[in-house]
N, C-alpha and C positions, 0 to 999 in steps of 0.2 A: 437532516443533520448537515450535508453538502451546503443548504441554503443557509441556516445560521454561522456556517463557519465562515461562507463567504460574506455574508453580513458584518461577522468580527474583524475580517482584514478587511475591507472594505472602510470602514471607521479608523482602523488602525492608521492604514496608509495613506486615504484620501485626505482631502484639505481640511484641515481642525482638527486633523489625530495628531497622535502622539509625538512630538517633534525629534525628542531623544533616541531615535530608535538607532541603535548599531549596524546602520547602512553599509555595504558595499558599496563604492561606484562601478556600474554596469564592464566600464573599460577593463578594470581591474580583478575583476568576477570570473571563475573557470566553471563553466554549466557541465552537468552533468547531466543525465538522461533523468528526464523529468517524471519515471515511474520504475518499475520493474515488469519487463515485458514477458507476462506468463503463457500466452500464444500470439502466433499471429499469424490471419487469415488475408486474404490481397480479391479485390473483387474487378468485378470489369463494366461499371455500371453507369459508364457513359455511352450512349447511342450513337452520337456520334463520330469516337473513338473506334468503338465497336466497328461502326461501317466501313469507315476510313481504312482501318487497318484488313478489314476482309476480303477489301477493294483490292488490295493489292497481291492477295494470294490466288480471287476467285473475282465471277461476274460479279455486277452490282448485286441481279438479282436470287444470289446465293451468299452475300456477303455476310449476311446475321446465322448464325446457326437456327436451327429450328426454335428452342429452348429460351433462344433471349427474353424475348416478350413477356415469358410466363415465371421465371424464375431467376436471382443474380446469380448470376456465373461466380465463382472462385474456387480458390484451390490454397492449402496452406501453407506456408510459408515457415522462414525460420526466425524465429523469437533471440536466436541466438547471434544471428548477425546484424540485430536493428541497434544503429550507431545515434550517438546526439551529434546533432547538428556543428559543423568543422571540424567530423573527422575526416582524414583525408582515405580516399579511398583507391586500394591497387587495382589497376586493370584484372580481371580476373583471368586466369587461365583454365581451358578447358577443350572438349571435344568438338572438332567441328566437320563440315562435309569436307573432303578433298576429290577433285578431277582422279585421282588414284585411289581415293578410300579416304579413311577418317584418318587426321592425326590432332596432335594434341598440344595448343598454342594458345598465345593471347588474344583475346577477342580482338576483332580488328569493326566490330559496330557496337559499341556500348555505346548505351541508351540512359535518360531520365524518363522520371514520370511525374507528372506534376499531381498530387493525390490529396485526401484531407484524413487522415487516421482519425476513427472515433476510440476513443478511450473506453473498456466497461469499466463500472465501480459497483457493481453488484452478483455475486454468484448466481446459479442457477443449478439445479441437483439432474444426476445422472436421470436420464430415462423424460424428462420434465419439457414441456414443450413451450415455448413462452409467446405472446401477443405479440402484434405490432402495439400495441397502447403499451404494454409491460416493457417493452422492449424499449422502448422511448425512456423510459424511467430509470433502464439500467443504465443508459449512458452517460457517464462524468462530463466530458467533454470533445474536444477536436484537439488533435497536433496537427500540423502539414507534415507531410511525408515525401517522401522521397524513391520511388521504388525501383532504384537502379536494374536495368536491364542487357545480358548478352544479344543481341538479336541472333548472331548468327549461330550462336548455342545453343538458341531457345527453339533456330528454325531447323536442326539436326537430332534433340530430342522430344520436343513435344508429345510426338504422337506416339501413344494413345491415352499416354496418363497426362497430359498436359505440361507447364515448365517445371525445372527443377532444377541443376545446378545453374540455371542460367540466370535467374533471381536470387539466389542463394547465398551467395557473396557480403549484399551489402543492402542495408534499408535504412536511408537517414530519414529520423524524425526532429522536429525542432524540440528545444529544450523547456517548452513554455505551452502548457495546458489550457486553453480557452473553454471554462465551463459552458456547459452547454444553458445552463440558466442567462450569462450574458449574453448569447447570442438569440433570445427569444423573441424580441423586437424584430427579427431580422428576419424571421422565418418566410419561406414562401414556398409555393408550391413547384412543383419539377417541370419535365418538360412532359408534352400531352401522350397518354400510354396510347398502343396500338393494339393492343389486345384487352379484353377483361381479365382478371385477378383473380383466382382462388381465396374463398375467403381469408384464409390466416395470412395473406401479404397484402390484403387492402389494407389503407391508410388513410381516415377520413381527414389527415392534419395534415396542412404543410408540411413536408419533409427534408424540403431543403432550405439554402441559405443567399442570402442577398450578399454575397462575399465576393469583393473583386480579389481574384487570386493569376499569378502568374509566373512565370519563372524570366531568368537573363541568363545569359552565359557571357563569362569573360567581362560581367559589367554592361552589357548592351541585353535592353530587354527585348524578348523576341516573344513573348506572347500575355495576352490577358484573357483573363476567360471571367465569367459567373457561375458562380458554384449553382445556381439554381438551373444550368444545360442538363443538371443529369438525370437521369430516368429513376436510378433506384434509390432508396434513404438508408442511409446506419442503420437506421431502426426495421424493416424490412431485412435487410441483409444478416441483421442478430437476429429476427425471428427465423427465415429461413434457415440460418445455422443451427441454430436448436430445436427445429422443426423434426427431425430425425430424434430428438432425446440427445442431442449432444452438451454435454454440460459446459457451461460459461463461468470462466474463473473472472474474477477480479484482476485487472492488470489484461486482459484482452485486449487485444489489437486489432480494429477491423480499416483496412485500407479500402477506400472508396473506388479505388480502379485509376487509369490515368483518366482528368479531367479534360474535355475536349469540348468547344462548341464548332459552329458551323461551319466559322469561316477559315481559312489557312493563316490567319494570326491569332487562333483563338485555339493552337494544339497543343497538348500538352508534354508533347514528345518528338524528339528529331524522326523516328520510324517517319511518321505522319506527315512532320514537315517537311522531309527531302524525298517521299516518297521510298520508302525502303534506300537510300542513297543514289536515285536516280537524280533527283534535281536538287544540286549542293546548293547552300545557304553563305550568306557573307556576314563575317562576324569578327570585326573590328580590320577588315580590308584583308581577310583570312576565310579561306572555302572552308565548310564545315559540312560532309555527310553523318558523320559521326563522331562523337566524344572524343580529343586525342590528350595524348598525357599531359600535362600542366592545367587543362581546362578545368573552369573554378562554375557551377552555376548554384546560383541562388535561387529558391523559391519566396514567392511573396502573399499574403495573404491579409485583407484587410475590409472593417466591414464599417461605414460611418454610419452616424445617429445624426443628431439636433445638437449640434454645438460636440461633439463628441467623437471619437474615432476610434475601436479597435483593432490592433494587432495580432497577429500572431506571432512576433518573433523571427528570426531569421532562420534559415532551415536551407544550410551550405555543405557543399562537397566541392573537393578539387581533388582531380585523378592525376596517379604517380603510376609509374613504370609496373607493369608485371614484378610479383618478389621471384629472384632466381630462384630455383629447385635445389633447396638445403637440406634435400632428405626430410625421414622422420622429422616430430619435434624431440628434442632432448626430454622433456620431460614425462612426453607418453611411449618414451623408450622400452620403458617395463612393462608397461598395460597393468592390467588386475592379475595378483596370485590367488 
């Protein structure tokens, strides 16, 4: 069904359709979020993300948790704060370590993540455990993602249930769905595994994507990467998730983790690029350890063909002041009688 409809707009819209159609110009267009986000889960299925960032808490050789290799890491997220693309997003406030104890302020290292959100478009029933081959089948498509980050929130709660209010705030996706049927020319395989696979996370197919993607901040681009650096697939990461019997709604959101390859202009994150805020970055004749209020950054993603080019869309934030402390809201003044 997905492949005939895209078939009929495809005809629609391409050269020789229908001339008359009731176009919008893009300039004058207000996007709105490109589905209805029924969960969403955030994975961490770049290796060398992973490392980088382990680097910095622990040795090299304790950087990966035990568990990497054999299974994708994630943890769920909130559905209810995933925003379309130019909304602008508050500094978050919340809990953090103090030299006296804890108190409770504006993050002073908020973080991006450069990510590819797989779309599901097919259910899966309580208890039911699905393939990597099935799992492939349930995915609509990619948005690029956004998975805003507290660092220093995230380094005062984590342990032992992992992050929580410190992703919780804000998750921009772009406002424009790239079926995963047009990205099948593109497909390619990941980067070489270090361990063998249990069978229900092998994957005899390419899993990933020949997708030059990258982010800018402020208008100056500070990194590019290949989606095909990562270790784990969408499809892998849906099986894994309903491996346990956990059932798959339609409208699923699975964030691929931040994207990273090798080299220091290939991160997908300021944590990685300034070193947890040790070695500040220059961005437009301005230091930058971390995110500060006005800052605008873009994600980019794009994959060519033979005479041919896809996009994905723009997939923007720009951070504004913590909101002051207004009390309650007015409207959940009452609560439930």
């Amino acid at each position: 069904e997905w492949d005939r409809v895209r078939a009929a707009l495809t005809a629609l819209l391409g050269q020789g359709g229908q001339g008359d159609l009731p176009l919008v110009p893009m300039a004058a267009a207000r996007m709105h979020l490109p589905f209805a986000v029924a969960e969403f889960t955030d994975f961490y299925a770049s290796r060398h993300h992973a490392f980088n960032v382990g680097c910095l808490f622990r040795d090299p050789q304790n950087a990966l948790p035990p568990q990497w290799d054999h299974l994708p890491i994630g943890y769920n997220g909130r559905a209810s704060s995933v925003v379309v693309s130019g909304t602008d997003i508050h500094r978050p406030m919340g809990q953090l370590r103090g030299p006296q104890g804890p108190r409770f302020e504006p993050t002073a290292r908020l973080d991006l993540e450069l990510e590819l959100g797989a779309v599901i478009g097919a259910d899966s029933p309580l208890g039911a455990r699905i393939g990597v081959d099935r799992a492939e089948d349930m995915i609509f498509g990619y948005v690029l993602l956004n998975d805003w980050s507290a660092r220093d929130i995230q380094a005062w709660e984590y342990q032992p249930l992992g992050p929580f209010q410190a992703k919780a705030f804000a998750t921009t996706i772009g406002a424009w769905i790239v079926p995963q049927a047009a990205l099948e020319p593109f497909r390619r395989r990941g980067a070489q595994r270090q361990a063998p696979l249990l069978p229900h996370l092998q994957d005899p197919r390419p899993g990933f994507y020949d997708l030059q993607m990258g982010w800018s901040l402020n208008g100056q681009v500070m990194a590019r990467v290949n989606h095909s650096v990562m270790s784990w697939s969408a499809a892998q990461q849906l099986a894994h998730h309903a491996s346990s019997g956990c059932p798959m709604r339609v409208g699923d959101l699975l964030g691929s983790g931040t994207i990273s390859g090798p080299g220091p202009d290939q991160v997908g994150a300021l944590l990685e690029m300034t070193r947890g805020g040790a070695e500040p970055v220059t961005v437009a004749g301005q230091t930058r350890r971390f995110l500060e209020d006005g800052d605008r950054v873009d994600l980019f993603a794009h994959a060519h063909g033979a005479g041919y080019r896809i996009g994905f869309g723009p997939c923007t934030g720009r951070i504004l002041p913590a909101l002051p402390d207004h009390g309650p809201c007015p409207e959940a003044a009452g609560g439930l009688s």
